[in-house]
Backbone as CSV, one residue per row, in Angstrom:
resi,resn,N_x,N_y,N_z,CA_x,CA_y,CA_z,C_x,C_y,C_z
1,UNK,-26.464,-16.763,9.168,-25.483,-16.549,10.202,-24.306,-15.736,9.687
2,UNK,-24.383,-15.545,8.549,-23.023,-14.771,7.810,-21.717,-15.285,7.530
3,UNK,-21.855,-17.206,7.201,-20.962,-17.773,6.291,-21.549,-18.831,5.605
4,UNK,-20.715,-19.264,4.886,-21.038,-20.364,3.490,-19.754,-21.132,4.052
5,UNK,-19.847,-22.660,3.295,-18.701,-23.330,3.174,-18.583,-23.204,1.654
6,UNK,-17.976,-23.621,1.295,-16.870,-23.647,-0.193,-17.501,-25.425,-0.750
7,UNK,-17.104,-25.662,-2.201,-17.240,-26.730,-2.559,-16.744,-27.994,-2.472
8,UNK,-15.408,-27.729,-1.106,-15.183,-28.769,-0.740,-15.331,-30.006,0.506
9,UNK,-15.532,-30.924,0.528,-15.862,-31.946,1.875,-14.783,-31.556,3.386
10,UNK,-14.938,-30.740,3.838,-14.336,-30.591,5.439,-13.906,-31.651,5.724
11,UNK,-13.030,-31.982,5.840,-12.341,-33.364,6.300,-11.126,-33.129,7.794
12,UNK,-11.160,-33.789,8.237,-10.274,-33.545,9.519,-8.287,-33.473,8.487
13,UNK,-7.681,-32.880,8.830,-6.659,-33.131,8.002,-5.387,-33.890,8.801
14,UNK,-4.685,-35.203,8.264,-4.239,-35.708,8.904,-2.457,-34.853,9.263
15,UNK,-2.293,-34.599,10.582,-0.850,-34.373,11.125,-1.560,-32.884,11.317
16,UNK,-1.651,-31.506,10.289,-1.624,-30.614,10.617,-3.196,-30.480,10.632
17,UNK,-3.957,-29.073,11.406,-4.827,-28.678,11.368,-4.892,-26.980,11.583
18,UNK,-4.625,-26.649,10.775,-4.408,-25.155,10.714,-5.498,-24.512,10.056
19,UNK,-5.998,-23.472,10.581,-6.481,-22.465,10.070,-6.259,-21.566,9.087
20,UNK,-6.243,-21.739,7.881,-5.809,-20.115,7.384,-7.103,-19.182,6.677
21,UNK,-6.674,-17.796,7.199,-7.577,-16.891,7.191,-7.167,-16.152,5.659
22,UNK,-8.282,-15.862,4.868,-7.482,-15.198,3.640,-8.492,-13.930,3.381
23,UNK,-7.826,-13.471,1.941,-9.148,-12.217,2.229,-7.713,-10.956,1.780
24,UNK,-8.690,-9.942,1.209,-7.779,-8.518,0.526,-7.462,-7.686,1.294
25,UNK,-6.055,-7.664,1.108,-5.859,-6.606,1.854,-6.830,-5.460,2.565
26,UNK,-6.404,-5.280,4.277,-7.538,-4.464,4.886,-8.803,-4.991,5.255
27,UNK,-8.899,-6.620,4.857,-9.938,-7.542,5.469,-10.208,-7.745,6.846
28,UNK,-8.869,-7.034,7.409,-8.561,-7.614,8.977,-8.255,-8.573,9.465
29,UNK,-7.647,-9.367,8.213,-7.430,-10.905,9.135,-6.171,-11.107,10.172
30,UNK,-5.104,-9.872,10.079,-4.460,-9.963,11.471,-5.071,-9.423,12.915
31,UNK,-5.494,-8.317,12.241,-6.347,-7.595,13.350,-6.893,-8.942,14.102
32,UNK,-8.121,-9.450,13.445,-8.901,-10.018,13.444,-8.305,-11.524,14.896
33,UNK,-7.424,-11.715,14.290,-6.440,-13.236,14.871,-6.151,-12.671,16.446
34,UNK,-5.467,-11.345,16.056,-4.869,-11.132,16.939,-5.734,-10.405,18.305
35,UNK,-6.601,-10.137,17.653,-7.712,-9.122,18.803,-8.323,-10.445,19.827
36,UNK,-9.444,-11.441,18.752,-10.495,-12.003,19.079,-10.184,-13.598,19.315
37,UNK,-9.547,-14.280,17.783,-9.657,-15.701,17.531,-8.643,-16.496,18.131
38,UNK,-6.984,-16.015,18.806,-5.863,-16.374,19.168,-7.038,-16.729,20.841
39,UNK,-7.436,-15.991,21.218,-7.743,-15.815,22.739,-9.277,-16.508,22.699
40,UNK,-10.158,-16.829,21.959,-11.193,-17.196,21.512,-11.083,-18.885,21.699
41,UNK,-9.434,-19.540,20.635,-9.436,-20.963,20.343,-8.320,-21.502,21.737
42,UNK,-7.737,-20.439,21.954,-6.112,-20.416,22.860,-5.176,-21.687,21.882
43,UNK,-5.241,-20.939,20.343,-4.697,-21.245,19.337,-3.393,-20.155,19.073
44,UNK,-1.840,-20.756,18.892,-1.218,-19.775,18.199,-1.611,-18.891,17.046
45,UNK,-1.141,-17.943,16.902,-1.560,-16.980,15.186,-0.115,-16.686,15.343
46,UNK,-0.222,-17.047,13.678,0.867,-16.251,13.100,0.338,-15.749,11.486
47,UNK,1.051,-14.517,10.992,1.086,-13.774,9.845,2.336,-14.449,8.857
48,UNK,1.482,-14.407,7.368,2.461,-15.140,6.743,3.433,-13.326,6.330
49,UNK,3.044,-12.701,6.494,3.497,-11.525,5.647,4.878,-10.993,7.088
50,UNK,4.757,-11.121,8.554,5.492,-10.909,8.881,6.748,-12.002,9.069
51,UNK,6.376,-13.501,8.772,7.281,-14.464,8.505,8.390,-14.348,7.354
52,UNK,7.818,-13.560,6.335,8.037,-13.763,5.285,9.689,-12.408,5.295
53,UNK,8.993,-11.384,5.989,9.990,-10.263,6.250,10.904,-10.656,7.566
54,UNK,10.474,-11.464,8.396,11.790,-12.210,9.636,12.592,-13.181,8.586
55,UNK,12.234,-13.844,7.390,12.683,-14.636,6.716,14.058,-14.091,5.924
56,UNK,13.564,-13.149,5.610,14.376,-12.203,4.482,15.055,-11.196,5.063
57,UNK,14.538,-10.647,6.250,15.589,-9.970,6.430,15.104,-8.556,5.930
58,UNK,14.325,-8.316,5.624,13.656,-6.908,4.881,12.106,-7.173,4.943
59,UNK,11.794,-5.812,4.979,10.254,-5.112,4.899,9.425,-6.059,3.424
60,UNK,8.452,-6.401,3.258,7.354,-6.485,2.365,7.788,-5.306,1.646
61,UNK,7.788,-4.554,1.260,8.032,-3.049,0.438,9.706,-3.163,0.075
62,UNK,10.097,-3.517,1.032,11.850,-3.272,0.230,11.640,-4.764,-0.753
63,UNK,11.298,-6.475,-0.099,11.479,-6.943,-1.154,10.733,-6.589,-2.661
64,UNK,9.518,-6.377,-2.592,8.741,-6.053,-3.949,9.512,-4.816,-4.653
65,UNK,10.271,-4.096,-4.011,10.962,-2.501,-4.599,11.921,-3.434,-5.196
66,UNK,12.816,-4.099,-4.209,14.368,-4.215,-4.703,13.933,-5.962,-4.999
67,UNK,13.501,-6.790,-4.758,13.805,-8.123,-5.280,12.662,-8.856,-6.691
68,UNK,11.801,-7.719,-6.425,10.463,-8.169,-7.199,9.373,-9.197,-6.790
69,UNK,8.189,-9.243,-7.419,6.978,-9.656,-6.246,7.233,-10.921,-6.877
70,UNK,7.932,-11.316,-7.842,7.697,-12.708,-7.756,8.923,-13.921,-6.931
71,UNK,9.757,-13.088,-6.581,10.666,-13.326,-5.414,10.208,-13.455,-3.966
72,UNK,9.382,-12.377,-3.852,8.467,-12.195,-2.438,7.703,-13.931,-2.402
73,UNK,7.039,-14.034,-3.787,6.151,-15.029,-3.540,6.651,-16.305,-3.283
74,UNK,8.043,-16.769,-3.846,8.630,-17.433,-3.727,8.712,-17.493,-1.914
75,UNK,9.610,-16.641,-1.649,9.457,-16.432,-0.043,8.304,-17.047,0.740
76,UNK,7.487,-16.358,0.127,6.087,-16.864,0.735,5.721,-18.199,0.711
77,UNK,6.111,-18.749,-0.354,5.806,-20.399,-0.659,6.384,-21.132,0.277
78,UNK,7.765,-20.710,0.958,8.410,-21.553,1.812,8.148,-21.422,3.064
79,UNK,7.999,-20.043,3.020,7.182,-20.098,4.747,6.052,-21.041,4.978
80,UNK,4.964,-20.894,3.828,4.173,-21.969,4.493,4.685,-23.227,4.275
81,UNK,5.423,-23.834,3.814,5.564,-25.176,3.448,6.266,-25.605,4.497
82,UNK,6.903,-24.377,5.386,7.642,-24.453,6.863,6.763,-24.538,7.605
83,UNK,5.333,-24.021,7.595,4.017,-24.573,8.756,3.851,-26.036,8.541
84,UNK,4.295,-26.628,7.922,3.724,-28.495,7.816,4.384,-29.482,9.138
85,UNK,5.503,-28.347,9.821,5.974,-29.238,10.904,4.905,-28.750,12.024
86,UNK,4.103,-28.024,12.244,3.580,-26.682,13.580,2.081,-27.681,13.416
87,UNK,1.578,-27.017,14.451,0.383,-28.189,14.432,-0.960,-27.155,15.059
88,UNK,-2.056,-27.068,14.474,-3.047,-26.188,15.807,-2.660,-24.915,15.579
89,UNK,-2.471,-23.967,14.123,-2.009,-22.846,13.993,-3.476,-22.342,13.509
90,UNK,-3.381,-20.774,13.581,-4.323,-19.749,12.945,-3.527,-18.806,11.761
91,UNK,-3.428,-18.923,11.090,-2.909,-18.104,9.944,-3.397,-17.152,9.493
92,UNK,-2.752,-15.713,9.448,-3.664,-14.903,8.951,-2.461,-14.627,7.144
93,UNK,-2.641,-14.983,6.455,-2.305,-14.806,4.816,-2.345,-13.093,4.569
94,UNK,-1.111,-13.869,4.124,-1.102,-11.943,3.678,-2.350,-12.166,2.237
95,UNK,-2.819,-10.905,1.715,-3.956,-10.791,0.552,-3.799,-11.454,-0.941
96,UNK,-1.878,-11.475,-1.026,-2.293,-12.451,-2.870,-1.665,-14.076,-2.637
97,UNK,-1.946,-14.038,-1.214,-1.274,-15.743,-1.400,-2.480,-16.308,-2.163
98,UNK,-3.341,-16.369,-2.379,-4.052,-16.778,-3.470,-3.248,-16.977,-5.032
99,UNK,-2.116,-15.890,-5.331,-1.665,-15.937,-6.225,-1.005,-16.843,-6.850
100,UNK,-0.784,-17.569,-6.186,0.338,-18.957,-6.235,-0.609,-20.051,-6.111
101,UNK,-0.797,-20.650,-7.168,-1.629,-21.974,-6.904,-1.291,-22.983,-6.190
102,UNK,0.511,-23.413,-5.700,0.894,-24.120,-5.001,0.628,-23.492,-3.406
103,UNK,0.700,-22.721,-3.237,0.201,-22.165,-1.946,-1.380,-22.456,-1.340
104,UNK,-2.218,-22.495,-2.576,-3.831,-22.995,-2.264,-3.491,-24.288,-1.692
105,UNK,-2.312,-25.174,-2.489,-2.502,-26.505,-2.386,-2.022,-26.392,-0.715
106,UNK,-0.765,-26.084,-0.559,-0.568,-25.944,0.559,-1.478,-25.750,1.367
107,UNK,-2.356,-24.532,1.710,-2.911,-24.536,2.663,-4.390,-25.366,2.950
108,UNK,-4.691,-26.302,1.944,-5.822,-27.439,1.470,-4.799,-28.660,3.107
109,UNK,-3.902,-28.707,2.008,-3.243,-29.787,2.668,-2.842,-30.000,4.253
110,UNK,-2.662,-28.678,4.831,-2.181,-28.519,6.345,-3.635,-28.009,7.146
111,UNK,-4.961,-27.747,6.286,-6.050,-27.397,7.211,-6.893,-26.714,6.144
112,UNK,-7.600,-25.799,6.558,-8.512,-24.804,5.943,-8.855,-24.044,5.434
113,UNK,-9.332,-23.016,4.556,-9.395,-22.053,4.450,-10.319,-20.887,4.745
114,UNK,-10.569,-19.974,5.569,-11.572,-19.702,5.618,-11.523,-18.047,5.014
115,UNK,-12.335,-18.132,4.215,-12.290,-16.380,3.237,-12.688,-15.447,4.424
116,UNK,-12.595,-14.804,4.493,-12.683,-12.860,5.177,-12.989,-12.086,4.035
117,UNK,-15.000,-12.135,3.254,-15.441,-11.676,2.285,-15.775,-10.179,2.852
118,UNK,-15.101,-9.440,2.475,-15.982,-7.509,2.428,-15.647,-7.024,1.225
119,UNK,-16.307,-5.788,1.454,-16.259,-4.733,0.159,-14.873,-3.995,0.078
120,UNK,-14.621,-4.153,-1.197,-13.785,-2.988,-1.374,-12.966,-2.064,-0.539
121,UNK,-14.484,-1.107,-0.580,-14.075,0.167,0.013,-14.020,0.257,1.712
122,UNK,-14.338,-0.875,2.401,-14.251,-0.976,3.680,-12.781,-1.480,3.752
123,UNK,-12.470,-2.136,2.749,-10.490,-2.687,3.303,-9.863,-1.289,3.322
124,UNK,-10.163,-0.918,2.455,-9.182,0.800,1.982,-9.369,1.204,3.009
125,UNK,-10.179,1.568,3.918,-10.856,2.249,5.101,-10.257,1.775,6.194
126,UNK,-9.576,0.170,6.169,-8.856,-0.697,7.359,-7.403,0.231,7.022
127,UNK,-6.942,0.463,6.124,-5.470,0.449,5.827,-4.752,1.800,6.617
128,UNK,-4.278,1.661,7.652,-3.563,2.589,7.942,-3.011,3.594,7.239
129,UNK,-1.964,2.642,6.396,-0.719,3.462,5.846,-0.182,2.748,4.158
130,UNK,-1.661,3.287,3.118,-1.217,3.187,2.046,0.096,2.982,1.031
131,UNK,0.987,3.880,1.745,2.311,3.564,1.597,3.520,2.063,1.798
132,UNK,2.678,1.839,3.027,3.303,0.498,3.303,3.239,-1.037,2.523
133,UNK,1.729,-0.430,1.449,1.287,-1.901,0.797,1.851,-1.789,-0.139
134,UNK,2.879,-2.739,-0.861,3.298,-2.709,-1.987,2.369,-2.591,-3.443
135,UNK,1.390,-3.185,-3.148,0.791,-4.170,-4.124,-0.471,-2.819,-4.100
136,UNK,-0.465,-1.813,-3.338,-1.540,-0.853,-3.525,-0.331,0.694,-4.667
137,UNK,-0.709,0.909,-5.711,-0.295,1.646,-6.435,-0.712,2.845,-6.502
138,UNK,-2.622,2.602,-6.894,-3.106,3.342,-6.437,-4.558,3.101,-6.713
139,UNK,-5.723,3.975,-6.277,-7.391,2.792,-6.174,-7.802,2.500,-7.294
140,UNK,-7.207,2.762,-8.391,-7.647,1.728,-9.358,-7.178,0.935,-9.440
141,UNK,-5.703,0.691,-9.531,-4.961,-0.322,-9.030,-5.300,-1.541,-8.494
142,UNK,-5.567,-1.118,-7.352,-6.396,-1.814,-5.714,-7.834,-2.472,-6.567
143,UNK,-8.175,-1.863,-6.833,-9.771,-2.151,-7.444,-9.564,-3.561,-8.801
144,UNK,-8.560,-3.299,-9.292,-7.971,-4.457,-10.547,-8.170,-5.786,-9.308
145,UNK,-7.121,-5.137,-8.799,-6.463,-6.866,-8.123,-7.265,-7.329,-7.207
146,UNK,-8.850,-6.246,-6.585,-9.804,-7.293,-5.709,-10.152,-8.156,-6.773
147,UNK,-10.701,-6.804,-7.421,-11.507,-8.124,-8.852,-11.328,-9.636,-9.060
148,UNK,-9.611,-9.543,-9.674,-9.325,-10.023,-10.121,-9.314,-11.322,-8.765
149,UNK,-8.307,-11.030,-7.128,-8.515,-11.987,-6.174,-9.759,-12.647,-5.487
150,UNK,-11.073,-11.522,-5.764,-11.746,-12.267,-5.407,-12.104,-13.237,-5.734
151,UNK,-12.336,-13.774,-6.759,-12.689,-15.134,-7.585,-11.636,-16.418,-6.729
152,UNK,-10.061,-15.816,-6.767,-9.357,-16.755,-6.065,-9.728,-17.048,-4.554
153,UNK,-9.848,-16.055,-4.177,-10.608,-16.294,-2.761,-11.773,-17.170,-2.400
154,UNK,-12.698,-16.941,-3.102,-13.609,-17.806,-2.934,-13.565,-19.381,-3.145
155,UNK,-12.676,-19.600,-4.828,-12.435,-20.423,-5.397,-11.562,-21.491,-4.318
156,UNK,-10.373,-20.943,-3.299,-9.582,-21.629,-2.721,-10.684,-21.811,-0.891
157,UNK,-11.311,-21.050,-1.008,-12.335,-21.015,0.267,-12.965,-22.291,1.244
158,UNK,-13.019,-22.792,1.917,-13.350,-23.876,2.402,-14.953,-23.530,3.160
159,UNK,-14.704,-22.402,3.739,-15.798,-21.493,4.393,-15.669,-19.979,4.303
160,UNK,-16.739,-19.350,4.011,-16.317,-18.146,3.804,-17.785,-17.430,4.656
161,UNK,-16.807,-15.873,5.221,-17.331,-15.272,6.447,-18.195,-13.903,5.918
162,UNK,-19.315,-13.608,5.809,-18.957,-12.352,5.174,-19.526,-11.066,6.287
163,UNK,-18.220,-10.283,6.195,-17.856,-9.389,7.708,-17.878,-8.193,7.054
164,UNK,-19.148,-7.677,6.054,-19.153,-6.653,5.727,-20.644,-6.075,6.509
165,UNK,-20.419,-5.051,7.683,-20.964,-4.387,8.429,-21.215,-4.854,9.977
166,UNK,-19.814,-6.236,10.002,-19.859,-6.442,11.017,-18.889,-6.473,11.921
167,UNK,-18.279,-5.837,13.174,-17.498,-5.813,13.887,-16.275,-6.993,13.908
168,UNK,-15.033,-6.825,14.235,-14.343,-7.708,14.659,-15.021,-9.220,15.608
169,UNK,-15.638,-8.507,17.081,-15.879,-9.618,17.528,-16.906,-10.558,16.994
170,UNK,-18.070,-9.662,16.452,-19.238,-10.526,15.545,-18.467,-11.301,14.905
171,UNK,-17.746,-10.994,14.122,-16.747,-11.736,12.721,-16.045,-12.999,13.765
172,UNK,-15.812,-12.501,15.011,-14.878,-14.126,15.524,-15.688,-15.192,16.180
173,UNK,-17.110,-14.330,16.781,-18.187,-15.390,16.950,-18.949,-16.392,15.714
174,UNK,-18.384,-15.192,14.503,-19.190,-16.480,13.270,-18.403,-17.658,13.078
175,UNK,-17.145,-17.161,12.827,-16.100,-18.047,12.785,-16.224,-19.059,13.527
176,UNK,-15.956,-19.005,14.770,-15.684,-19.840,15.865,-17.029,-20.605,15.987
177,UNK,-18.314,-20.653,16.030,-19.287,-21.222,15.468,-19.192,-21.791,14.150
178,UNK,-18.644,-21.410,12.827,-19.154,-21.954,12.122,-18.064,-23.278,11.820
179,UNK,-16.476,-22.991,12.921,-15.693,-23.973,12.625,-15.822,-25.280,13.707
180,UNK,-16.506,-24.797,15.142,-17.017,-25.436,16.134,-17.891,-26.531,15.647
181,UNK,-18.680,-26.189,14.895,-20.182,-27.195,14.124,-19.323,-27.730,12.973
182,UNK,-18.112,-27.910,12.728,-17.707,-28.455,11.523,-17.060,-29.394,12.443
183,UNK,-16.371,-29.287,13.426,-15.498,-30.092,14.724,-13.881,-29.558,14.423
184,UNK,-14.005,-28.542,13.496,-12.670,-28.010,13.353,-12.242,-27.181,14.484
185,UNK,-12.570,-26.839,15.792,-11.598,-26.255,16.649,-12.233,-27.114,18.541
């Protein structure tokens, strides 16, 4: 059907039940929320990457320029730890929240995870505007840090989708099936 679950027991999670969508940059997981799965569950979505810039007050690119990425991440840590009051969310993760191991825990703890597995060279191909990603330098660059995230991805994964040669909506029918048969939506 074109997902796996992860090595851990699906458990209903008590207070929150959130979704979060993870996956490398250009995976589509806002696209993705915002096209198919928001209107699919008649679940809120929200982006941790545009929380994170309503938070601060600045662009993703100005903090990593002017505050440094490990400031950003910080940022990032509190936004989600601010989803533990919200209930019935879809999250689409910006690409290195993986980076932060307290953030895995986090999102274990408030619901799910579900990976958004593709290739490489199909995210590069999603990305509008190279310029805008901090964390893209340049494709070797890009190519280090799948490497290196995919392992985290999988590793933090609860279920994982893999949406390489398959459309947005295919990708929200697997989903939504494969979280339906778990009793997660």
């Amino acid at each position: 059907m074109g997902g796996s679950e992860g090595g851990r027991v699906l458990a209903s999670k008590h207070g929150c039940d959130h979704i979060f969508f993870i996956g490398f940059l250009g995976a589509g997981k806002t696209t993705f929320l915002r096209r198919y799965a928001a209107y699919l569950t008649k679940r809120r979505y929200l982006d941790t990457d545009r929380l994170v810039e309503r938070r601060a007050g600045h662009s993703i690119s100005y903090l990593f320029r002017n505050e440094g990425e490990a400031s950003f991440r910080e940022l990032e840590t509190k936004v989600l730890e601010s989803l533990a009051s919200e209930r019935s969310l879809l999250v689409s993760c910006g690409g290195g929240i993986v980076e932060t191991p307290r953030n895995i825990e986090l999102m274990h703890e408030m619901g799910v995870c579900v990976f958004l597995d593709g290739e490489f060279d199909d995210s590069l191909r999603q990305i509008r505007s190279l310029a805008s990603r901090p964390d893209f330098r340049s494709r070797e660059h890009a190519q280090r840090l799948y490497q290196h995230r995919r392992p985290l991805y999988r590793s933090a994964a609860d279920l994982t989708v893999d949406i390489r040669g398959r459309s947005f909506e295919d990708v929200s029918y697997i989903c939504a099936d494969m979280l339906l048969e778990r009793g997660l939506l």
